[in-house]
C-alpha positions as CSV (number, residue, x, y, z in Angstrom):
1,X,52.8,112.9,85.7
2,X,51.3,111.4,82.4
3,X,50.3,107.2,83.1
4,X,49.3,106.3,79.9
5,X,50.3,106.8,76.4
6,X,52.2,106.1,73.6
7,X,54.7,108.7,74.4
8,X,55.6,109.7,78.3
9,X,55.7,112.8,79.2
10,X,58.7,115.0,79.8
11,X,58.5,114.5,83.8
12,X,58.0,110.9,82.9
13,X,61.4,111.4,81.4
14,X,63.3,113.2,83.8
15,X,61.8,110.5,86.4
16,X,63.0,107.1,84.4
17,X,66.6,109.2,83.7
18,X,66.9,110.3,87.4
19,X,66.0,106.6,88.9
20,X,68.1,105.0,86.4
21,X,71.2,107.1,87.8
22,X,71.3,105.2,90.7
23,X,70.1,102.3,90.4
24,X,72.5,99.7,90.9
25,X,73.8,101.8,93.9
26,X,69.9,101.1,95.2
27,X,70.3,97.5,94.1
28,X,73.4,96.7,96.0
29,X,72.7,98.4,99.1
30,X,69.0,96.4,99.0
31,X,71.0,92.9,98.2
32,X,73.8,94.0,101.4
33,X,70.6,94.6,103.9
34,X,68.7,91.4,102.4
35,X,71.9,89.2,103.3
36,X,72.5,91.2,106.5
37,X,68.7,90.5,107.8
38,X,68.9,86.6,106.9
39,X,72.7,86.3,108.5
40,X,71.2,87.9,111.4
41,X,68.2,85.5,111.5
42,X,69.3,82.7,110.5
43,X,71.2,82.8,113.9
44,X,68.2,83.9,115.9
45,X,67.2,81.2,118.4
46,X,63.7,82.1,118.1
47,X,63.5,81.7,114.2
48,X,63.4,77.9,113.2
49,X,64.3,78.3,109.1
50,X,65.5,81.3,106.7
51,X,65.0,81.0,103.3
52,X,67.7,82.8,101.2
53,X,69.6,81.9,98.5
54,X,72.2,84.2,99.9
55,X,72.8,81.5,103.0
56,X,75.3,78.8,102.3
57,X,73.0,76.5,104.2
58,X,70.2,76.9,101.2
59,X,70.2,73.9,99.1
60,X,70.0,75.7,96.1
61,X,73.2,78.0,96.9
62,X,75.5,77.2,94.4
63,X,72.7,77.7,91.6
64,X,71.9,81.3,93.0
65,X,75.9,82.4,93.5
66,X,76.4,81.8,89.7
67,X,73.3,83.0,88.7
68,X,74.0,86.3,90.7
69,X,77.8,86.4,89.7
C-alpha cells in the first residue's frame, strides 16, 4: 500500500471504497456500544461520575441530542 503521493494507489482505492461501504453500519453499532457501556456505568456502584453526552444526566445533553440528530 502506497502512503504518500499525489495520487493513491489502486489498493489505496479499493481500501477507501471498501471502508466507505460500511461505514455508517460501523458508526452506529460504535455509538449503540458507547451508550450501552456508559448506561451500564453510570449505574455501577463502584463508578462515582460518567461523562457522556449520550446520558440525560450530562449537563450538556440537550446540546449533544440536536447536534447528533
Amino acid at each position: 500500500v502506497k502512503s504518500s503521493g499525489a495520487v493513491p494507489g489502486p489498493m489505496d482505492c479499493y481500501l477507501v471504497l471498501r471502508g466507505i461501504k460500511t461505514l455508517a453500519v460501523r458508526v452506529e453499532r460504535a455509538v449503540s456500544n458507547a451508550k450501552k457501556v456508559a448506561d451500564f456505568l453510570d449505574h455501577h456502584p463502584k463508578v462515582s461520575e460518567v461523562h457522556y453526552p449520550g446520558l440525560s444526566s450530562h449537563p450538556q445533553h440537550e446540546l449533544a441530542k440536536k447536534q447528533m440528530d
